[in-house]
VMD Tcl script that draws the C-alpha trace (Angstrom):
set ca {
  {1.76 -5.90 4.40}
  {4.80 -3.91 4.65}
  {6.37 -4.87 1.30}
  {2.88 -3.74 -0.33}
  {3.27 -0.61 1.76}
  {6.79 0.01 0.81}
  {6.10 -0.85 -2.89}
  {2.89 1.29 -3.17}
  {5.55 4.04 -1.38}
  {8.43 3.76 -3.67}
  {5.61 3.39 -6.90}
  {3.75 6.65 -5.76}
  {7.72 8.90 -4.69}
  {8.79 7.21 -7.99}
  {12.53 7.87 -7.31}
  {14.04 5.00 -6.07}
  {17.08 6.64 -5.33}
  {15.81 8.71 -2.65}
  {13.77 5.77 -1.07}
  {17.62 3.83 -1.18}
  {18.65 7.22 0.48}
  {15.92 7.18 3.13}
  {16.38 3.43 4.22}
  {20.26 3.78 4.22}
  {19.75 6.66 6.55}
  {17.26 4.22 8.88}
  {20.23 1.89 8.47}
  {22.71 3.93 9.81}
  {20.70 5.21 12.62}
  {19.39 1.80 13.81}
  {15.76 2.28 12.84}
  {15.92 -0.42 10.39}
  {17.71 -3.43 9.70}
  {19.59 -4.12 6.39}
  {17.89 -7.41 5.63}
  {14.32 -5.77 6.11}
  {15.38 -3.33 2.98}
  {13.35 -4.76 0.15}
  {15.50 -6.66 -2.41}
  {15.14 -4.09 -5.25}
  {16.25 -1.39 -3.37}
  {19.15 -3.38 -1.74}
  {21.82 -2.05 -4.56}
  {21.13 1.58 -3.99}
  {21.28 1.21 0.18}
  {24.33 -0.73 0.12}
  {26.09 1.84 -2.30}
  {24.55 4.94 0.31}
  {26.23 3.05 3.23}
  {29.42 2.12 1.18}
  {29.71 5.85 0.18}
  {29.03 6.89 3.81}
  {31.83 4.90 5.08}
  {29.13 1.98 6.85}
  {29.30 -0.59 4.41}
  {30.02 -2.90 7.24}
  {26.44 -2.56 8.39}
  {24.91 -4.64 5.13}
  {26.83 -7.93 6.67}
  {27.65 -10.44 4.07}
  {25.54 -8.62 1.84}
  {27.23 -8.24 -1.84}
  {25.70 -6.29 -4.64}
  {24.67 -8.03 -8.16}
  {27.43 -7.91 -10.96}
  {26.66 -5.95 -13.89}
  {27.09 -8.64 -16.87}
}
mol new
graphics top color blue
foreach p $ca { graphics top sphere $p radius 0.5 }
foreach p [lrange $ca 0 end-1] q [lrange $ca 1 end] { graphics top cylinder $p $q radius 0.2 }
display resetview
């Protein structure tokens, strides 16, 4: 139920970058956990908490190459 929520969420903001923003910023305060970030947004939180000087907090997480 919450991945319908957050997809219905990010379908109906439409800016995915500001839904990475918003779940990097949960991140960072401790009101979500990394690994309950749904997978498409992943990229975008990981680069918010890399840029923010947290990448630690995404674990062993490591971003898709670009081919």
């Amino acid at each position: 139920m919450r991945k319908l929520f957050t997809k219905i969420l990010i379908k109906l903001i439409g800016d995915e970058d500001m839904m990475a923003l918003l779940l990097a910023q949960r991140v960072i305060l401790g009101k979500t956990e990394f690994n309950e970030v749904p997978n498409s947004l992943k990229p975008g939180v990981y680069e918010h908490l890399r840029d923010s000087g947290v990448g630690f907090l995404a674990g062993d997480y490591v971003p898709p190459t670009a081919e």
